[in-house]
N, C-alpha and C positions, 0 to 999 in steps of 0.2 A: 939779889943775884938771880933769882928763877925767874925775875920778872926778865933781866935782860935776856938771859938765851931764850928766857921765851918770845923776845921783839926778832931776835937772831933766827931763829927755825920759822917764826914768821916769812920773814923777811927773804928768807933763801927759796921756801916753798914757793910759794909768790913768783920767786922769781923765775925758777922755776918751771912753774906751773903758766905761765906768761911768754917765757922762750917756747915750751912745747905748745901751745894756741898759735904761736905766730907761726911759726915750724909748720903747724898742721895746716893754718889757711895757706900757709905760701905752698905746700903741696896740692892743697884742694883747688886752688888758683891755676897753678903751672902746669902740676904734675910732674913737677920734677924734685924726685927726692933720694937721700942718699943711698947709693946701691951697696947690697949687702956684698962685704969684700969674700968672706967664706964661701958665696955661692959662687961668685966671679970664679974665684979658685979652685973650687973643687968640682961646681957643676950640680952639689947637692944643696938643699933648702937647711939653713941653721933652725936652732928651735926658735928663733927670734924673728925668720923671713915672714913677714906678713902683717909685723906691728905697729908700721906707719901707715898702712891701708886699717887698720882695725881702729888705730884712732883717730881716722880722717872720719870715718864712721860713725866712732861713736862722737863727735863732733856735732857732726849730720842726725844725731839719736837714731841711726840705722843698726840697730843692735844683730839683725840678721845678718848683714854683710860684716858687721864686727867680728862675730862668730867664726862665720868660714873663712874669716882671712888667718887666724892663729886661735881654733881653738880652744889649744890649754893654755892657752896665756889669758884666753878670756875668760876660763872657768877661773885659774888661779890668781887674777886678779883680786880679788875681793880677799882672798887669804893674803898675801902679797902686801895689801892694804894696809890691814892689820897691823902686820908684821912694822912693817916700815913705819907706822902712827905710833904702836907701844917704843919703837927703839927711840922716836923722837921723843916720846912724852919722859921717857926713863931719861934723858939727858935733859929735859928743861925741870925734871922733878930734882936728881939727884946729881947732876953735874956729867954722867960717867954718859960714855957710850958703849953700852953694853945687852946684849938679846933675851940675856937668861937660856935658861938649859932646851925649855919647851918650844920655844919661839925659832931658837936654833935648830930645832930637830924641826920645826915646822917647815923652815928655807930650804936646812938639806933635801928632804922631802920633795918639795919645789922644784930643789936643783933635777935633782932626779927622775921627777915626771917629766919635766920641762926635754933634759936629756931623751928619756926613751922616748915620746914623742918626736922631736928631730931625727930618728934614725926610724922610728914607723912610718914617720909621712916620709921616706925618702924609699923605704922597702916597699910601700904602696905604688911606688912610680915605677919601678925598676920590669 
């Protein structure tokens, strides 16, 4: 049984991982990529604006422009990482999809940088 979800998490990653490459050359190509609806609306930058330019970048291996395009999504990336690998591996180990207590408090954490940043780069502009 661990072998299948393990061809299944495979299989989705992959996929995945495959939609967002084609995603990024077709932006790196055109330049045309989907605009953030929160900005449209409010006029202010989400904690998210800047992360189809950060992965057209890191693409490119331009890690500088990675950076100033979204910051803390590129510092908390590599946490993020983490996080999202253990919750896969605890469901091809044990069947469950489940974070544990620490990993939970890791996201929240996340959520809440990822937050106050959205409203400092938006206090910065004002």
């Amino acid at each position: 049984m661990r072998k299948k979800r393990l061809y299944r998490v495979l299989r989705y990653t992959a996929l995945v991982l495959a939609a967002g490459c084609l995603y990024g050359a077709f932006v790196a190509y055109t330049g045309l990529a989907v605009p953030c609806v929160f900005y449209r609306v409010t006029g202010f930058k989400c904690p998210g604006c800047g992360v189809t330019r950060m992965c057209v970048a890191l693409l490119r291996l331009d890690f500088s422009e990675a950076f100033w395009s979204n910051p803390m999504l590129f510092v908390l990336s590599p946490v993020l990482a983490v996080i999202f690998a253990t919750y896969l591996a605890g469901y091809v180990k044990d069947g469950r999809w489940s974070l544990g207590r620490i990993r939970t408090v890791m996201l929240y954490v996340c959520i809440a940088l990822l937050v106050a940043f959205g409203v400092v780069r938006n206090l910065a502009e004002l």
